[in-house]
C-alpha positions as CSV (number, residue, x, y, z in Angstrom):
1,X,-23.5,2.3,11.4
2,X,-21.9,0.2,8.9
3,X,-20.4,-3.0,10.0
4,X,-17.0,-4.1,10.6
5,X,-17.0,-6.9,8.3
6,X,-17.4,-4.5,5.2
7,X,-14.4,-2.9,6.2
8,X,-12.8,-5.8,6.3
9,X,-14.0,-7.1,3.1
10,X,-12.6,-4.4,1.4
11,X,-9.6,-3.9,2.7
12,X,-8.6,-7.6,1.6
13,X,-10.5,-6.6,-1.8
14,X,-8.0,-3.7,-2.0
15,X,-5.1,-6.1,-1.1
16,X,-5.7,-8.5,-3.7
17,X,-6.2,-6.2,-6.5
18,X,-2.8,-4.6,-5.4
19,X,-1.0,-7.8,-5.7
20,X,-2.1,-9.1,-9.0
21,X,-1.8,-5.8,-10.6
22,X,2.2,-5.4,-8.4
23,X,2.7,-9.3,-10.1
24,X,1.5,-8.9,-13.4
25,X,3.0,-5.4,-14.7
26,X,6.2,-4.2,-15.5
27,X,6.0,-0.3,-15.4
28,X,7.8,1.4,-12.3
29,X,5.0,3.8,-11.6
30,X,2.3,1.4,-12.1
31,X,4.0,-1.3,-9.9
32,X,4.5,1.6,-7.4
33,X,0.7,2.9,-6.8
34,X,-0.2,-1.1,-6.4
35,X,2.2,-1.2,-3.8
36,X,0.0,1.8,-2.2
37,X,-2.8,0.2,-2.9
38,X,-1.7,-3.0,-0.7
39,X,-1.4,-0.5,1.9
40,X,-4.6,1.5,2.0
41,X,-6.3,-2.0,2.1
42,X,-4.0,-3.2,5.2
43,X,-4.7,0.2,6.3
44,X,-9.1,-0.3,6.3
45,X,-8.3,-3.9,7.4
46,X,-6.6,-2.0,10.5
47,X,-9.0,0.3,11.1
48,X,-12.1,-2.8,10.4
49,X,-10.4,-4.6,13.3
50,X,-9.9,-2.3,15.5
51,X,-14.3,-1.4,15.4
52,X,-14.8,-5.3,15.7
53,X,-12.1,-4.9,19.1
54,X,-14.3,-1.4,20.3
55,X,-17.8,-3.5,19.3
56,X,-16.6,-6.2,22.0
57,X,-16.0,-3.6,24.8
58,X,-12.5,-4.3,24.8
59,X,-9.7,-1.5,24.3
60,X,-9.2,1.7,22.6
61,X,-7.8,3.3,20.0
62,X,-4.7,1.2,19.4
63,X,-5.7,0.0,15.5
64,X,-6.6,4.1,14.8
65,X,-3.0,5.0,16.0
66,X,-1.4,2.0,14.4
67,X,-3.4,3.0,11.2
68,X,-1.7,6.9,11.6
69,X,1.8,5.8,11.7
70,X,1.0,3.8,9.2
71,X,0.1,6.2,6.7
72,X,2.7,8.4,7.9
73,X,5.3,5.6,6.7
74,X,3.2,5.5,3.6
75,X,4.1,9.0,2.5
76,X,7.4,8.7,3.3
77,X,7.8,5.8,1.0
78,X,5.7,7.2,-1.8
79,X,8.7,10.3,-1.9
80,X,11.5,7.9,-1.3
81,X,10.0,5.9,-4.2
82,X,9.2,8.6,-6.7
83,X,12.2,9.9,-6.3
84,X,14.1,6.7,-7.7
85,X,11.7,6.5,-10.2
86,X,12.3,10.1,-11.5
87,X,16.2,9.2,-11.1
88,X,16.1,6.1,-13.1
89,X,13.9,7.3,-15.8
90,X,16.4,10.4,-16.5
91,X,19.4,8.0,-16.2
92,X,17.9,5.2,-18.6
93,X,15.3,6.7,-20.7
94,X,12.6,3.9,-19.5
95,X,10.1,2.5,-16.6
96,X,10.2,-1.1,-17.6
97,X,11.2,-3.2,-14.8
98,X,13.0,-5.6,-18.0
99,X,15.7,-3.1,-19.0
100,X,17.0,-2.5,-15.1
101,X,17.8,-6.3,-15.1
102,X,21.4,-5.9,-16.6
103,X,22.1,-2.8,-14.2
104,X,25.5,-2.6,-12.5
105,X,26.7,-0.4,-9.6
């Protein structure tokens, strides 16, 4: 069985590489799958501390639920944010996060 520490590990692996790519690029889509990626790895943190909460003999399956709704949030966001991406890149011809700066609405 693999330990609950590697899950853990990961997950805040998965984190961090999310945030420095979300903080260093400006393309829409690429901003947008390290957004997801910050997710999945709050996702395996969830599901790493909920086997460390089962290994003490305590609880149940509150982090696997948690993790669930999670992920269903996480596809409802991923259509919600496509979407505005398609819409913006018809209206304006670009992805760069630069050229939305001067928008008005």
């Amino acid at each position: 069985m693999i330990n609950y520490q590697y899950y853990i590990l990961l997950g805040a692996i998965l984190f961090v590489i999310g945030l420095i790519g979300f903080a260093t690029r400006r393309n829409m889509i690429v901003m947008f799958l390290c957004t997801e990626l910050m997710l999945q790895g709050v996702v395996l943190n969830l599901v790493g501390f909920n086997l460390h909460w089962l290994s003490k003999g305590n609880g149940g399956l509150e982090g696997q639920a948690f993790t669930i709704f999670l992920l269903v949030i996480a596809a409802a966001e991923a259509a919600l944010a496509m979407a505005l991406v398609m819409v913006l890149q018809r209206k304006n011809e670009t992805l760069n996060v630069g050229e939305f700066a001067e928008l008005k609405g």
